[in-house]
Residue frames as qw, qx, qy, qz and C-alpha x, y, z in Angstrom:
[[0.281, 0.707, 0.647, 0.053, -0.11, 7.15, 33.20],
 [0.059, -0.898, -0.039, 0.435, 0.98, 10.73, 33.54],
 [0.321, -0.360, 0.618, 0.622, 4.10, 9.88, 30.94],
 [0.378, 0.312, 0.812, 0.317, 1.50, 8.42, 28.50],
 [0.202, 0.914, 0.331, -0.121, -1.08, 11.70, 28.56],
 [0.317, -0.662, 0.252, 0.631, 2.44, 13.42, 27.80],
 [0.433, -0.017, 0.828, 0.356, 3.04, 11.43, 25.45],
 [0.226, 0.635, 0.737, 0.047, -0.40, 11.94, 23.62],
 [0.020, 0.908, -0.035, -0.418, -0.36, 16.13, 24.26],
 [0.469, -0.542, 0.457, 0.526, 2.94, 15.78, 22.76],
 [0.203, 0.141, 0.890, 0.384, 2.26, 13.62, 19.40],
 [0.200, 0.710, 0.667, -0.105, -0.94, 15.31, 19.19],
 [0.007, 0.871, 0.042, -0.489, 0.36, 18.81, 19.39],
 [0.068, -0.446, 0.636, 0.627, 2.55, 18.21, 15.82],
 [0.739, 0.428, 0.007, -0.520, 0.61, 17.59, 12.61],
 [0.427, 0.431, -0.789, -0.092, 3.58, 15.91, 11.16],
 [0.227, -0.024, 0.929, -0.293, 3.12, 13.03, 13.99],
 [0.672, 0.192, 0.487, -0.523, -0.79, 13.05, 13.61],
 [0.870, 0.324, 0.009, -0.370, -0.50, 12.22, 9.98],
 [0.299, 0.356, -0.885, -0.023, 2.34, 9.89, 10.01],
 [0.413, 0.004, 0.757, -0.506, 0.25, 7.87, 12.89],
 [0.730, 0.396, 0.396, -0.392, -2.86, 7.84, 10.61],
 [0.563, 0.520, -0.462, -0.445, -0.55, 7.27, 7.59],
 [0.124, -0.247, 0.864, -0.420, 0.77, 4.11, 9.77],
 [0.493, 0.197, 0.633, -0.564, -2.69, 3.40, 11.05],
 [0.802, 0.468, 0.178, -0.324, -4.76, 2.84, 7.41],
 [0.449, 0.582, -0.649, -0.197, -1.48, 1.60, 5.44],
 [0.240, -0.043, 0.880, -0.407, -1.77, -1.29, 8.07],
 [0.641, 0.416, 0.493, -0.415, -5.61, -1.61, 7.22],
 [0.631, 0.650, -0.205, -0.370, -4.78, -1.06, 3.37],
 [0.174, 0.334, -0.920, -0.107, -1.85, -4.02, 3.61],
 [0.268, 0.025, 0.920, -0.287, -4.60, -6.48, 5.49],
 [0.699, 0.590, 0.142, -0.379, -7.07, -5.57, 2.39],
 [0.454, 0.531, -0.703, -0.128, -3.88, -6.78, 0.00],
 [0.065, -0.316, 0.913, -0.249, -3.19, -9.67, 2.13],
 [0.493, 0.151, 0.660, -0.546, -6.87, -10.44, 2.83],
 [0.734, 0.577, -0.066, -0.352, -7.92, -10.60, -1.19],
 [0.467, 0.488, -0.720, -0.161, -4.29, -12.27, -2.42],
 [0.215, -0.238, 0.901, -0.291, -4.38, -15.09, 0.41],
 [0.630, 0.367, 0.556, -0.399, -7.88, -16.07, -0.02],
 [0.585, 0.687, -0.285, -0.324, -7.35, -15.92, -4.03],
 [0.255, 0.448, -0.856, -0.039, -4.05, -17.49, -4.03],
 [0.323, -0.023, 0.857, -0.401, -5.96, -20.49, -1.20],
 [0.730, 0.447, 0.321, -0.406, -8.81, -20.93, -3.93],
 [0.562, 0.771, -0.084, -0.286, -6.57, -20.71, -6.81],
 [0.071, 0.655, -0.742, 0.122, -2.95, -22.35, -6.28],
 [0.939, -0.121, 0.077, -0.312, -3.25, -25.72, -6.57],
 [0.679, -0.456, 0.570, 0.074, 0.29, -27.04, -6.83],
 [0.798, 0.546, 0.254, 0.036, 0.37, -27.38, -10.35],
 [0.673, -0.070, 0.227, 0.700, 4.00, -25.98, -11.25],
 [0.107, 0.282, 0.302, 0.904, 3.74, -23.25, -14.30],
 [0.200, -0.639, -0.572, -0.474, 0.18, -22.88, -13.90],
 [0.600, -0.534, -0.447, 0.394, 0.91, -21.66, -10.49],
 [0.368, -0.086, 0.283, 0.882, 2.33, -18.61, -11.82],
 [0.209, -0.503, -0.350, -0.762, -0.55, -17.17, -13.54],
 [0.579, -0.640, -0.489, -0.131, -2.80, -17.83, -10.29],
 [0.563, -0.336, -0.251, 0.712, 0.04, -16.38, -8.23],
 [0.479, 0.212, 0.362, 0.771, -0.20, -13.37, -10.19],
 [0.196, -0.295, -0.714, -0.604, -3.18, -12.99, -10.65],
 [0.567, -0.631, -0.499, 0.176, -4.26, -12.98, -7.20],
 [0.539, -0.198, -0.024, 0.818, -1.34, -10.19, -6.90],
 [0.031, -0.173, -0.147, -0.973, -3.23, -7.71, -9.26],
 [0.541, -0.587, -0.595, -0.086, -6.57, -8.73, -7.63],
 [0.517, -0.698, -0.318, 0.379, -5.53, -7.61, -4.38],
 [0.475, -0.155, 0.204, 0.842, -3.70, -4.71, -5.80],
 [0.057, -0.384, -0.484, -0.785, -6.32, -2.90, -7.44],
 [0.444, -0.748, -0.452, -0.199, -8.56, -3.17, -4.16],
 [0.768, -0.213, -0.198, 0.571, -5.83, -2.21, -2.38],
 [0.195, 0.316, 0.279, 0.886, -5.25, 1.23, -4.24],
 [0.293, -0.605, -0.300, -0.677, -8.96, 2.22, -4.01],
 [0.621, -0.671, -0.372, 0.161, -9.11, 1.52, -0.52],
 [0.575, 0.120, 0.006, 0.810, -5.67, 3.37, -0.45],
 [0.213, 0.389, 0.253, 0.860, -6.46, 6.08, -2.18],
 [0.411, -0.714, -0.376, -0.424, -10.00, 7.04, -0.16],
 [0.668, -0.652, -0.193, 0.303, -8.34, 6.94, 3.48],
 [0.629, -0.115, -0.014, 0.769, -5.18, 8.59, 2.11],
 [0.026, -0.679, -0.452, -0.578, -7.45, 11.04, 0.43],
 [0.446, -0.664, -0.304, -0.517, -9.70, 11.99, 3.00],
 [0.786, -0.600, -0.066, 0.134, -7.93, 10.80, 6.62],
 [0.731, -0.167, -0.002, 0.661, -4.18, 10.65, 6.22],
 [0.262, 0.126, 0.203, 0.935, -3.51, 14.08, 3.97],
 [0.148, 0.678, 0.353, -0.628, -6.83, 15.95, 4.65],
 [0.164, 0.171, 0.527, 0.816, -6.82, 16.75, 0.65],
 [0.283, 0.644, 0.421, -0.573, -9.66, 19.21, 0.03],
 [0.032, 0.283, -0.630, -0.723, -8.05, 19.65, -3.87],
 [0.544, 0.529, 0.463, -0.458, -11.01, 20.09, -6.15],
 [0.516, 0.778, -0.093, -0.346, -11.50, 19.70, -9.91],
 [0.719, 0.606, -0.315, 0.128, -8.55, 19.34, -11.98],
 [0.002, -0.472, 0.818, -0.327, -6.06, 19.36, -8.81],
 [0.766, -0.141, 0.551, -0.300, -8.50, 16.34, -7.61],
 [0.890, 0.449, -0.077, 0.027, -8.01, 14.50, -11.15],
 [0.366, 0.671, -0.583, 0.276, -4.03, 15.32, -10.76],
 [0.441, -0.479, 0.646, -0.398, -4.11, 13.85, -7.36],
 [0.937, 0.113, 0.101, -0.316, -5.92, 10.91, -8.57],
 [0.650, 0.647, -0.398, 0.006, -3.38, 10.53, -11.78],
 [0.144, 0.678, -0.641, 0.329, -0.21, 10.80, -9.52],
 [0.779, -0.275, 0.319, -0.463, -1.84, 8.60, -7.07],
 [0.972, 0.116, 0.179, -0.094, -2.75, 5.61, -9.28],
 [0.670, 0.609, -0.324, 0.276, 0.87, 6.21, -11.37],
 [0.201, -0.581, 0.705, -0.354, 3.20, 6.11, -7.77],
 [0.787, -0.055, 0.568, -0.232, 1.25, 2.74, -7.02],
 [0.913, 0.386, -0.114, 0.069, 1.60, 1.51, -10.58],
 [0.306, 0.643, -0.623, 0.323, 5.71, 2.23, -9.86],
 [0.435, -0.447, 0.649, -0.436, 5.45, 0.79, -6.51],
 [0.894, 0.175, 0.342, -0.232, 3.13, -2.42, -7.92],
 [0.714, 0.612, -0.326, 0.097, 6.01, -3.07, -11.08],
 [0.078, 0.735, -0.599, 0.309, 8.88, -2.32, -8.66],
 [0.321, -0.388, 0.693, -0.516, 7.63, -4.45, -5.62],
 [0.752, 0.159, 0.511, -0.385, 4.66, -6.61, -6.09],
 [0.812, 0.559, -0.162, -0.049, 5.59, -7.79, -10.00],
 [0.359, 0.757, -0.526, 0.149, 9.75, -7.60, -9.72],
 [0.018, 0.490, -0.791, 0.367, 11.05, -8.19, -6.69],
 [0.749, -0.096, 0.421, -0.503, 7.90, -11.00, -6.19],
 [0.867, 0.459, -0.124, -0.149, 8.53, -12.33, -9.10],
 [0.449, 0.575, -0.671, 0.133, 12.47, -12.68, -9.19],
 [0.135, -0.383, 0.805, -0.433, 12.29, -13.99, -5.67],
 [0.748, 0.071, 0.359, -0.555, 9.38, -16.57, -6.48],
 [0.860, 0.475, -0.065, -0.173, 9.77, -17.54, -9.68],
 [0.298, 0.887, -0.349, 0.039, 13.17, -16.98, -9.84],
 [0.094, 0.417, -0.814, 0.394, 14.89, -18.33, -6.68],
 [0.488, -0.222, -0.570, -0.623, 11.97, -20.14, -5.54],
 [0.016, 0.190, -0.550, 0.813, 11.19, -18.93, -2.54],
 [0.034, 0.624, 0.759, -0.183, 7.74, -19.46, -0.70],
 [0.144, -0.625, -0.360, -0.677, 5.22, -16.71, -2.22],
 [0.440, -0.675, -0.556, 0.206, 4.14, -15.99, 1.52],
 [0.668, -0.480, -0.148, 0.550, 6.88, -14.26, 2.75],
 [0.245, -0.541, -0.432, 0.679, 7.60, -12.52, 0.24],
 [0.161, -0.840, -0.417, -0.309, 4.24, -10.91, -0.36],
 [0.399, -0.849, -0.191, 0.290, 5.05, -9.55, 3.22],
 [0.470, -0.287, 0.180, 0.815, 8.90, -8.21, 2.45],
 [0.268, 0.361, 0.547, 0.706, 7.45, -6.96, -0.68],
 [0.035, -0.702, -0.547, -0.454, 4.86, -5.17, 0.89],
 [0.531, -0.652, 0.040, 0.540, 6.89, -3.45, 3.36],
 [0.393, -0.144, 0.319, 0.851, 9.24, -1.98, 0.79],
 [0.019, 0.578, 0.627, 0.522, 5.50, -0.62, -0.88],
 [0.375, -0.791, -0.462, 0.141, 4.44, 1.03, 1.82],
 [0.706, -0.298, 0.104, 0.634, 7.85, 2.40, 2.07],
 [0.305, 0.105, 0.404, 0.856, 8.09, 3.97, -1.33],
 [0.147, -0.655, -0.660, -0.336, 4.03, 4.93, -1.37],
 [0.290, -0.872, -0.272, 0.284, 4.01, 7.24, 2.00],
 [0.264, -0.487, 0.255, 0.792, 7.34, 9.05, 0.33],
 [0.161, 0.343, 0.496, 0.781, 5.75, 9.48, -3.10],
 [0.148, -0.625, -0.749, -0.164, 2.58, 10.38, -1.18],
 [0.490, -0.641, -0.307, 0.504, 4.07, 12.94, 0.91],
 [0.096, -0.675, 0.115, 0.722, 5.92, 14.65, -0.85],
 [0.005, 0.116, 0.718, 0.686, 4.72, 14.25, -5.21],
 [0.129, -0.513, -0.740, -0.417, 0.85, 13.89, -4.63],
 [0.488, -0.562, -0.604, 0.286, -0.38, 15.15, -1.39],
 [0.414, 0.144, -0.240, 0.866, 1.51, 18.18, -1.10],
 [0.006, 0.766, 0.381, -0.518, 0.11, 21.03, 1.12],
 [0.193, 0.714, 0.130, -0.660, -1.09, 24.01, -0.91],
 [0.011, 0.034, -0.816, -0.577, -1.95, 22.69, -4.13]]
């Protein structure tokens, strides 16, 4: 028990840890709001139908992808980076925000979902999941260091 309270003092006592932890902690909660809107979409909407499967795949993709974001954007906002950026640096923050996620949503959730769905025709489950890993991935390094930045 004594290793763990170390542990804790330790990880507590560096900001860099606290907000990787909470960046960690709500990117988790913000994938299981992507996961929780495309599954249920794609489980109403996917009916086995060949092409048509395709739009409804999609479609369910930018669905959860847009709630995703805003949920994103508020926790990363306000919990993960502490922003306080007011005015016009809050509108830039926004901008950069929503324009890293559109790069991340083309790159990951459109490209590499597509080539490996449509393409090679792979089960859509999986990878949703690979895909969203490699989002997360790119999103906490644009976030860190392009949008977020201390003193701005």
């Amino acid at each position: 028990m004594n290793k763990l309270k170390q542990l804790y003092q330790k990880l507590t006592a560096n900001p860099n840890a606290v907000e990787a932890i909470a960046y960690l902690i709500f990117g988790v909660l913000t994938t299981l709001v992507n996961w929780a809107v495309y599954f249920g979409l794609t489980a109403l909407l996917v009916k086995g139908e060949g092409g048509q499967d395709a739009l409804w795949l999609n479609l369910s993709n930018a669905v959860a992808w847009v709630l995703s974001v805003l949920f994103a954007y508020v926790t990363n906002k306000r919990y993960v980076f502490k922003s306080t950026a007011k005015h016009a640096a809050a509108g830039r923050e926004l901008l950069l925000f929503f324009t890293a996620r559109l790069g991340s949503y083309f790159l990951f959730d459109v490209g590499l979902y597509n080539l490996l769905v449509v393409v090679f025709s792979l089960h859509h489950a999986p990878v949703k999941i690979v895909a969203n890993v490699c989002v997360v991935a790119f999103n906490y390094v644009a976030s860190k260091w392009g949008i977020f930045k201390k003193g701005q």
